[in-house]
VOPAGU-2260 file (C-alpha; in pm, 1 decimal, decimal comma):
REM VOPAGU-2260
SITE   aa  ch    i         X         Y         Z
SITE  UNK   A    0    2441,0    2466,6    2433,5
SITE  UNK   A    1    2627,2    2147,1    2339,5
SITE  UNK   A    2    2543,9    1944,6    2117,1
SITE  UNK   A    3    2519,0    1658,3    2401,5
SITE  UNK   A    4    2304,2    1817,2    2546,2
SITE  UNK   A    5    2052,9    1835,1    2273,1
SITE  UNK   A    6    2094,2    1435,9    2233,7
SITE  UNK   A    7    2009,8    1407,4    2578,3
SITE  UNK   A    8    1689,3    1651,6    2516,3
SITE  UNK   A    9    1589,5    1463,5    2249,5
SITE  UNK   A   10    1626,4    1119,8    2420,8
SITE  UNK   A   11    1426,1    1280,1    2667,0
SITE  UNK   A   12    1110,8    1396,2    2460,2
SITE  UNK   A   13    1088,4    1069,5    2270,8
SITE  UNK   A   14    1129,1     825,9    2599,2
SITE  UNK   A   15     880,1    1072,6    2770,1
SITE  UNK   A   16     662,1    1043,9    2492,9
SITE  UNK   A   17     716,1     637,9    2441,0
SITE  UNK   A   18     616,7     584,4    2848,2
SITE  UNK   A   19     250,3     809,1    2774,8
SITE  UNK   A   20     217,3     562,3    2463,8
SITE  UNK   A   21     281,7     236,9    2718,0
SITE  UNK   A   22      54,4     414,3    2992,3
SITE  UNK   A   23    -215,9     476,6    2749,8
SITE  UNK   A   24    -205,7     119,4    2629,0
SITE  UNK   A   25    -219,3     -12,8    2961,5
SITE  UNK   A   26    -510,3     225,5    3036,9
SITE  UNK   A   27    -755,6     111,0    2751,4
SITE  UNK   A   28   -1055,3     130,9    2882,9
SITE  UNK   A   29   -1321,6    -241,5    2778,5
SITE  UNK   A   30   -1560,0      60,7    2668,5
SITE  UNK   A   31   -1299,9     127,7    2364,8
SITE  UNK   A   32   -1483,0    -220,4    2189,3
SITE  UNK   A   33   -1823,0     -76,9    2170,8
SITE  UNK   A   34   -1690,9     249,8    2025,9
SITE  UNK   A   35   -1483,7      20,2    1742,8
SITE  UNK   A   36   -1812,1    -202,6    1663,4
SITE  UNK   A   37   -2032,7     192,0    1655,5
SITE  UNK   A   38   -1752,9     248,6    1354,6
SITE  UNK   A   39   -1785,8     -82,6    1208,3
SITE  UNK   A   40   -2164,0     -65,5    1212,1
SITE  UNK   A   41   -2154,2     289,5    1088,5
SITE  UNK   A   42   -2289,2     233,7     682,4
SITE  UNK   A   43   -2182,2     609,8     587,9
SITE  UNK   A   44   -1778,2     748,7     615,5
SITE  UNK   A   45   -1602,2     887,6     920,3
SITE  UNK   A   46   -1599,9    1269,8     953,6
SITE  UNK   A   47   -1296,7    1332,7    1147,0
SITE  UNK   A   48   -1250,8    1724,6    1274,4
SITE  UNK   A   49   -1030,8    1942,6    1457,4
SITE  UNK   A   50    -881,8    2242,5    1454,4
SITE  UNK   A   51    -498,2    2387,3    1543,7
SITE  UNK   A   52    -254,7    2090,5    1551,0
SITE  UNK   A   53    -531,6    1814,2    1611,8
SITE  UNK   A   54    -650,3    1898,2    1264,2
SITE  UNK   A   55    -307,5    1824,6    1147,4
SITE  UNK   A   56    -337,6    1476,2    1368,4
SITE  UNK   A   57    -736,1    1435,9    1238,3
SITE  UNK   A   58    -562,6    1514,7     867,9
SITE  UNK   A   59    -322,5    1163,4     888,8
SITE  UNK   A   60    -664,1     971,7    1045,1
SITE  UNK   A   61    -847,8    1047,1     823,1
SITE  UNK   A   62    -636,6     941,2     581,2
SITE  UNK   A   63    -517,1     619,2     725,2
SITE  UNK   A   64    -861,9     513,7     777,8
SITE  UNK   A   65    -955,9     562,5     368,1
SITE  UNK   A   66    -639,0     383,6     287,8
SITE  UNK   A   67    -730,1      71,0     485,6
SITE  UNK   A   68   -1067,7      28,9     443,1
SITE  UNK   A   69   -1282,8     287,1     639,4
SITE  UNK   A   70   -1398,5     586,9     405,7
SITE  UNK   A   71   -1332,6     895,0     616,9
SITE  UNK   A   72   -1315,5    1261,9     543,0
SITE  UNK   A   73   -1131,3    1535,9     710,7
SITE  UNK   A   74   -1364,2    1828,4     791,9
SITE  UNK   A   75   -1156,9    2132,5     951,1
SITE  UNK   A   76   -1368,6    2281,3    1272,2
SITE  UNK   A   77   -1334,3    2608,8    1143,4
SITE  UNK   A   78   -1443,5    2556,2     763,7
SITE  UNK   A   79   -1745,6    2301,1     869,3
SITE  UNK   A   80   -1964,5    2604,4     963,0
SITE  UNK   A   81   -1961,4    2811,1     665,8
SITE  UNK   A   82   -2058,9    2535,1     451,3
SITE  UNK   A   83   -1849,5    2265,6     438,0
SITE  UNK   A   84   -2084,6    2083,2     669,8
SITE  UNK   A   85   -2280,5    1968,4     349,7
SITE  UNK   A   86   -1976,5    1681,2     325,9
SITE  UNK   A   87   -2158,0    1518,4     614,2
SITE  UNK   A   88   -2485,6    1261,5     520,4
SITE  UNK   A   89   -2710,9    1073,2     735,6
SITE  UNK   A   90   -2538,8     731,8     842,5
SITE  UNK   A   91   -2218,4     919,0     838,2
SITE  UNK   A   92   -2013,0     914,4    1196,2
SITE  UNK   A   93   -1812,5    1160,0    1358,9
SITE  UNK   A   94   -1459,7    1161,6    1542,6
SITE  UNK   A   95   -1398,2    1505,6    1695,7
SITE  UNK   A   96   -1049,8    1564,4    1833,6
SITE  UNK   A   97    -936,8    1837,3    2101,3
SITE  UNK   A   98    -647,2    1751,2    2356,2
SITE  UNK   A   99    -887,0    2030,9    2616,2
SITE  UNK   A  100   -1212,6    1898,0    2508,2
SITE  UNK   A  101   -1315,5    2308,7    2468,5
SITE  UNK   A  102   -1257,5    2419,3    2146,5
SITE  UNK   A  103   -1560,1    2671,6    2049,9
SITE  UNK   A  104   -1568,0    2523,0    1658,9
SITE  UNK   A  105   -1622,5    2185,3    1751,8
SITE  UNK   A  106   -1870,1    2278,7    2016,4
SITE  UNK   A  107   -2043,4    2506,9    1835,4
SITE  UNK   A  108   -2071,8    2215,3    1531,8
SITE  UNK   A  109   -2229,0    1954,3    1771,6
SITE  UNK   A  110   -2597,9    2032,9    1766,9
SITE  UNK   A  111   -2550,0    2034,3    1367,7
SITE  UNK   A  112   -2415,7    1724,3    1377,6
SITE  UNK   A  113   -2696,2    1588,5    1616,6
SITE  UNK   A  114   -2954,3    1743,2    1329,6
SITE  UNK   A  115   -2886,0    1529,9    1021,0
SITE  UNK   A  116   -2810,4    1287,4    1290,9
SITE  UNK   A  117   -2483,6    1195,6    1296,2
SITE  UNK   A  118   -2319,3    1012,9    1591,5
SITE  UNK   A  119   -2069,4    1160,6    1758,4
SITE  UNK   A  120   -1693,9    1027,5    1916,0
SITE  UNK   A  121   -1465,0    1264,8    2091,3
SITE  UNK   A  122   -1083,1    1231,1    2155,2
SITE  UNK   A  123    -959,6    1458,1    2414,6
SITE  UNK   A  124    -746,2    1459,7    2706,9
SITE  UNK   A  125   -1003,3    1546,5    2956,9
SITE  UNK   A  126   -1299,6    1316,8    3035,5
SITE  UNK   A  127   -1496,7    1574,3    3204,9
SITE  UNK   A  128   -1469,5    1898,4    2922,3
SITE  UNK   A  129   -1765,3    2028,9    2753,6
SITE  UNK   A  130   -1674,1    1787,0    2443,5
SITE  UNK   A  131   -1661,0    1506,1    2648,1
SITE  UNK   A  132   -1953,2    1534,5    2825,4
SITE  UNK   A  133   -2146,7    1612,0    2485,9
SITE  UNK   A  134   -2072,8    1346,0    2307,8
SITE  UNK   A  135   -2229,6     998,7    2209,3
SITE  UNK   A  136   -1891,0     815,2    2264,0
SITE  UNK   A  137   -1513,4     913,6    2428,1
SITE  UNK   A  138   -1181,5     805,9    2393,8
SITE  UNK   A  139    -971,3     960,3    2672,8
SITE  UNK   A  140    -594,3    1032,3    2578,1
SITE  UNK   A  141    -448,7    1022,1    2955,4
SITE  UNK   A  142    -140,0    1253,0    2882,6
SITE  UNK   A  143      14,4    1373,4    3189,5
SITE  UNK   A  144     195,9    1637,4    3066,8
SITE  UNK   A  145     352,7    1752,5    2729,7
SITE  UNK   A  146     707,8    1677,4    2632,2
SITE  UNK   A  147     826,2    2009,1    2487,4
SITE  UNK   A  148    1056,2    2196,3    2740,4
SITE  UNK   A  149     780,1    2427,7    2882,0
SITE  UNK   A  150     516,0    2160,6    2872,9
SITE  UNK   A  151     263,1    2395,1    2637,3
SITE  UNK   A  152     347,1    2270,8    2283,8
SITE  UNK   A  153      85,7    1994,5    2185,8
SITE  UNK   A  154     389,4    1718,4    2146,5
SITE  UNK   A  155     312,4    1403,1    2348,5
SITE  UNK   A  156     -74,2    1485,3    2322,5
SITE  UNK   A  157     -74,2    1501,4    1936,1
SITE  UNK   A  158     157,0    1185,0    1928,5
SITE  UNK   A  159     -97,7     993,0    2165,5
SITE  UNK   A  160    -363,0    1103,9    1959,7
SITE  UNK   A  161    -209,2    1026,4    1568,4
SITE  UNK   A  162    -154,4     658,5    1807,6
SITE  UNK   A  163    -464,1     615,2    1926,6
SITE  UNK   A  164    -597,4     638,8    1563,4
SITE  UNK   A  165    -331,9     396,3    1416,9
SITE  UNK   A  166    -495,6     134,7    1694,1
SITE  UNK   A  167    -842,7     213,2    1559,0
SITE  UNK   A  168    -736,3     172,8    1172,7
SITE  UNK   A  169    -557,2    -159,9    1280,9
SITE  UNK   A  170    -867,0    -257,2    1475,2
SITE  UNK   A  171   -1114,0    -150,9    1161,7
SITE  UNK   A  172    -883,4    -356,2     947,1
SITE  UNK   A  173    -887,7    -684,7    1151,5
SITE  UNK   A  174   -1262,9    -666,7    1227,6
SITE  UNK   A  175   -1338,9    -588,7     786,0
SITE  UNK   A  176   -1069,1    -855,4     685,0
SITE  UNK   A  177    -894,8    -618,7     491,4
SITE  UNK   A  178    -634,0    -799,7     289,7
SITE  UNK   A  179    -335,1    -693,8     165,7
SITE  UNK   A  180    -505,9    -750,4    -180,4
SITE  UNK   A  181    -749,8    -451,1     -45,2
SITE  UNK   A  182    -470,1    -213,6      17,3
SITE  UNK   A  183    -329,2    -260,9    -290,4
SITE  UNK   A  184    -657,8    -166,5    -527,7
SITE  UNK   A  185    -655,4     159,9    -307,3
SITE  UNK   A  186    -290,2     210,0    -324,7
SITE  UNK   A  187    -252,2     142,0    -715,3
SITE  UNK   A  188      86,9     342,5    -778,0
SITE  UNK   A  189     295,2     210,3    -437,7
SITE  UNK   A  190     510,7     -47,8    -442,2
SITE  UNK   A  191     232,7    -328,4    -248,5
SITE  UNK   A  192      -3,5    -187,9    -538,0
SITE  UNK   A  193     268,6    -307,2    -828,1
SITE  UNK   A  194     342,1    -628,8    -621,7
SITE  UNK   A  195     -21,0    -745,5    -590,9
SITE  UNK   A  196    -200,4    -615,0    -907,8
SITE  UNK   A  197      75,9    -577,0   -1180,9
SITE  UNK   A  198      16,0    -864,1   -1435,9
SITE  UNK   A  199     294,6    -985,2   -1637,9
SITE  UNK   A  200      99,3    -891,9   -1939,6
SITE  UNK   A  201     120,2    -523,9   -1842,1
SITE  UNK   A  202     537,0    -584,7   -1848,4
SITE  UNK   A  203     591,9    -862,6   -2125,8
SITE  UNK   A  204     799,7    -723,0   -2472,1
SITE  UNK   A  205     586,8    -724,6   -2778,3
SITE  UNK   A  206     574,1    -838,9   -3058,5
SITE  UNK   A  207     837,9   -1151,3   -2895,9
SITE  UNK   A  208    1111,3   -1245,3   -3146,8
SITE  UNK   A  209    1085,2   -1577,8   -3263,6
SITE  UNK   A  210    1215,9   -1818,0   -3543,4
SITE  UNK   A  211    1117,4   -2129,6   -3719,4
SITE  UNK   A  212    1241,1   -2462,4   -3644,0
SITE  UNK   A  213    1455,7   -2411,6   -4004,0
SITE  UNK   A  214    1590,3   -2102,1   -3940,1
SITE  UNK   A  215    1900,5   -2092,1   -3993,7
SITE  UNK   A  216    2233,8   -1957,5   -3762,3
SITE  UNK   A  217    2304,4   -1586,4   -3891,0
SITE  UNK   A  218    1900,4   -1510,4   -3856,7
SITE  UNK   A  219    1918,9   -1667,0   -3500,6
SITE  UNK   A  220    2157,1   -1448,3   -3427,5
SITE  UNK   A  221    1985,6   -1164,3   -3605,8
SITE  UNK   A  222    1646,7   -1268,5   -3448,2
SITE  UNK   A  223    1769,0   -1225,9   -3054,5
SITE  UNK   A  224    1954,1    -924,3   -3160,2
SITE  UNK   A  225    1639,0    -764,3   -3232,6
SITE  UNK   A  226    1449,9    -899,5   -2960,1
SITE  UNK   A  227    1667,1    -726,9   -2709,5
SITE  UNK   A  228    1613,4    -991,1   -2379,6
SITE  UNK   A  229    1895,6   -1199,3   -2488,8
SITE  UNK   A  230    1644,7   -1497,3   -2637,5
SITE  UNK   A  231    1434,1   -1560,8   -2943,3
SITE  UNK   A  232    1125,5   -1847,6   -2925,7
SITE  UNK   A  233    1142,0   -2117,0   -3130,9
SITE  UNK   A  234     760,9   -2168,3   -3269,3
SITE  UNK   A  235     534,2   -2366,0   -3569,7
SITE  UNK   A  236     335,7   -2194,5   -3756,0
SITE  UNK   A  237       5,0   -2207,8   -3512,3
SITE  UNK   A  238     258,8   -2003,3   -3324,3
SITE  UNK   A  239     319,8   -2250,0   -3063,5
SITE  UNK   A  240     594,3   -2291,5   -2854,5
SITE  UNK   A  241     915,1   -2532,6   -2986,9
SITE  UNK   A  242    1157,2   -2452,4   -2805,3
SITE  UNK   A  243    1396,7   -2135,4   -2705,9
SITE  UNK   A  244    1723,8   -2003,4   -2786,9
SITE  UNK   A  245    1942,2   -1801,0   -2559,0
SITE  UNK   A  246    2250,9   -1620,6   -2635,1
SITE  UNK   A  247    2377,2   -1823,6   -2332,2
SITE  UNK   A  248    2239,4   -2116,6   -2574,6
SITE  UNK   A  249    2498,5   -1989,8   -2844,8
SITE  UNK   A  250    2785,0   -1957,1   -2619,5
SITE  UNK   A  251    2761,7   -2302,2   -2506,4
SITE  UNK   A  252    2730,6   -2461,2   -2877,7
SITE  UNK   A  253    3019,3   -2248,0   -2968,6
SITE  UNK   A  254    3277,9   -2365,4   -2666,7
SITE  UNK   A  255    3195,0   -2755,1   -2767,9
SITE  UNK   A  256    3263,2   -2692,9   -3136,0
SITE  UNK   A  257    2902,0   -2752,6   -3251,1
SITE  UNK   A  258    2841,5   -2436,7   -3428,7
SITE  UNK   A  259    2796,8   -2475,3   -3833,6
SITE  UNK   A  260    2661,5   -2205,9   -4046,1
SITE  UNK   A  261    2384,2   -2415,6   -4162,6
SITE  UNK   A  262    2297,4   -2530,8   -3801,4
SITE  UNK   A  263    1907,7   -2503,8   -3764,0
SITE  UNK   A  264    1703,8   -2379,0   -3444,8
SITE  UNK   A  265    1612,1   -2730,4   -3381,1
SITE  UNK   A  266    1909,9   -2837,6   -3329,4
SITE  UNK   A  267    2008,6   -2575,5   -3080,9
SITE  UNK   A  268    1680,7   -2515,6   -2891,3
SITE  UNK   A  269    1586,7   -2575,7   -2538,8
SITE  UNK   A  270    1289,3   -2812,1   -2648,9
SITE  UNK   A  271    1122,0   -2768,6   -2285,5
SITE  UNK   A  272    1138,1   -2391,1   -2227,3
SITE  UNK   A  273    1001,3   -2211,3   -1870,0
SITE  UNK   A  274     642,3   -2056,1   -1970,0
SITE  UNK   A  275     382,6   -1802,6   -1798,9
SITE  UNK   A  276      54,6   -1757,5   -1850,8
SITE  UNK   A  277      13,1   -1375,6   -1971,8
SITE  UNK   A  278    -267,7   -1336,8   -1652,6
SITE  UNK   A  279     -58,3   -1467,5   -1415,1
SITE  UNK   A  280      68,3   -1174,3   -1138,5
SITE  UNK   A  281     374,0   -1017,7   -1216,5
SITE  UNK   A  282     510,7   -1140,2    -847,3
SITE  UNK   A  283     434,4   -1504,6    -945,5
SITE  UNK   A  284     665,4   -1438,7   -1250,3
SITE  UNK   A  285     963,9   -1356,5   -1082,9
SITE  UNK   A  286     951,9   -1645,1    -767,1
SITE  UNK   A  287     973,0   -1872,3   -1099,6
SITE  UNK   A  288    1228,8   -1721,3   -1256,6
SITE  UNK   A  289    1408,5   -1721,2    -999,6
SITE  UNK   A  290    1387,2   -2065,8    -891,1
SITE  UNK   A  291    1449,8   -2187,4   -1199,3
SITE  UNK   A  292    1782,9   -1955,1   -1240,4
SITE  UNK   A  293    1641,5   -1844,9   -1584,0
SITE  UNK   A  294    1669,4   -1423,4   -1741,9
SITE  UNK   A  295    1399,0   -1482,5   -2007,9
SITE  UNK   A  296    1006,3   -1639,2   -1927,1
SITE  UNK   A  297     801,9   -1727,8   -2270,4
SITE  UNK   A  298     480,5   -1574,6   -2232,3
SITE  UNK   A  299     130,4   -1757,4   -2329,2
SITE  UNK   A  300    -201,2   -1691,9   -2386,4
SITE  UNK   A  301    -519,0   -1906,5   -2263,9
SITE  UNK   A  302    -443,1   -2097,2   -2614,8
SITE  UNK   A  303    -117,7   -2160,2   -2499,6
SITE  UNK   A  304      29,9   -1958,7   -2769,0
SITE  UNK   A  305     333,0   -1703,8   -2773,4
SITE  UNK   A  306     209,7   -1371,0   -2707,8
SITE  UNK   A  307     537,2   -1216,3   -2566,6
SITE  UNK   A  308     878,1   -1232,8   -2412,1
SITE  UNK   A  309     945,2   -1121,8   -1995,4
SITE  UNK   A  310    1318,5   -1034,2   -1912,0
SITE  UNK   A  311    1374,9    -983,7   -1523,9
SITE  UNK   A  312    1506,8    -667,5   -1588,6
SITE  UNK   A  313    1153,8    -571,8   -1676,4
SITE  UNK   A  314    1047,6    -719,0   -1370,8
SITE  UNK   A  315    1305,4    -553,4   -1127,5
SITE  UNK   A  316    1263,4    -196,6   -1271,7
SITE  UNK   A  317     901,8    -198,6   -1146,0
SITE  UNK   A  318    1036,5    -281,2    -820,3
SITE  UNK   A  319     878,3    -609,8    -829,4
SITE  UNK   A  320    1016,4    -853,0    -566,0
């Protein structure tokens, strides 16, 4: 076989699969709000269960639905009745997925379900199956037929189904006002968690390099040198902000000739430096570093005091942007 004709097979299986996703939407039955608002009202988590390839579907809902705001569990059919059924509390809320709407585990797990009781939501591809028909609530996943090349592999059925649970995350979201502030306290390591939570105090250099007003030209030198960022603060002795010096500072007080060796800080000092509160969101640093075209950011306590210096190097290896 050419490898044409493998392009065209694949073009084939996704557009199949893309028109079942456009069907289904089109197909959304008004019922689908009350079973959203039964998932909203639900106080406990969402026990989602399946086995074979839906359990690999009810894995990723499961887990989309923690991340965002919903605390669900995956329970695999199989597992759930020899034991693991003690996951599942009163005010909990089941979503059981099978594309047939027959498999023996899930039906088997029903009247335990209905004991502690725990409401029940089926996903299958058959309104009328056992599954169906024995549950509180139904989502039907109208898949025609499958889009592997014998039409048996679950393909377009477990994509309609891993779809149908993105629409019910994004639903859950909208309805809980989950902000993107959420998302980031449950997602603490990605890159939204560093963007919205990351404080500049977490990232600032300490102790920061500074000098005295007096200080004179070789320790200026020596000072940044030390400090590594390129700058050294220029402070009094409450430790309160003068001024800065940049090496960029040096460079220009060289070219117009008004370098001495007993030149003093003050005279060489940015008197109005950039500062950032030590709180302030890591983010919020680097919009004002960047509009003010500036490498170093003074960092301050609540007392307004020097507490540390931020280079956006620091800030662009964490991926902040």
């Amino acid at each position: 076989m050419d490898n044409q004709m493998l392009i065209t097979e694949a073009q084939r299986v996704l557009r199949e699969e893309g028109e079942q996703l456009l069907a289904m939407s089109s197909a959304l039955s008004p019922d689908f709000s009350g079973i959203l608002q039964q998932l909203i009202d639900s106080p406990g988590k969402v026990i989602v269960s399946g086995v074979g390839k839906s359990a690999l579907v009810g894995q990723k809902i499961a887990a989309t639905l923690s991340s965002t705001g919903t605390p669900a569990f995956f329970l695999h059919g199989g597992d759930a009745l020899h034991g693991d059924l003690g996951v599942c509390t009163p005010g909990d809320i089941a979503l059981l997925l099978s594309k047939s709407g027959q498999t023996e585990e899930l039906l088997t797990l029903i009247p335990a379900l209905r004991a502690l009781p725990i409401p029940i939501i089926s996903m299958t591809c058959n309104a009328n199956s056992p599954l169906a028909l024995q549950s509180d609530l139904h989502i039907l996943i109208p898949i025609e037929k499958e889009a592997c090349p014998n039409a048996l592999a679950p393909t377009t059925s477990t994509t309609a189904m891993m779809a149908m649970g993105d629409a019910i995350s994004a639903c859950l979201q909208l309805a809980k006002g989950f902000s993107p502030q959420d998302f980031a306290r449950v997602h603490p390591s990605g890159m939204l968690g560093r963007q919205l939570l990351l404080r500049v105090k977490e990232l600032m250099r300490t102790p920061p390099s500074t000098v005295s007003p007096n200080t004179l030209l070789p320790d200026i030198i020596y000072a940044i040198t030390q400090g590594r960022v390129g700058a050294c603060a220029v402070v009094d002795e409450a430790h309160q902000v003068l001024g800065i010096i940049t090496d960029g500072d040096l460079r220009r007080a060289l070219q117009k000739g008004a370098i001495t060796s007993d030149i003093k800080a003050s005279s060489l000092m940015n008197a109005n430096p950039i500062t950032s509160l030590e709180h302030k969101l890591a983010s919020e640093a680097l919009v004002l570093m960047e509009s003010k075209k500036i490498s170093q950011l003074l960092i301050l306590n609540t007392s307004h005091q020097l507490t540390g210096i931020l280079h956006l190097h620091d800030l662009l290896h964490q991926g902040i942007q």
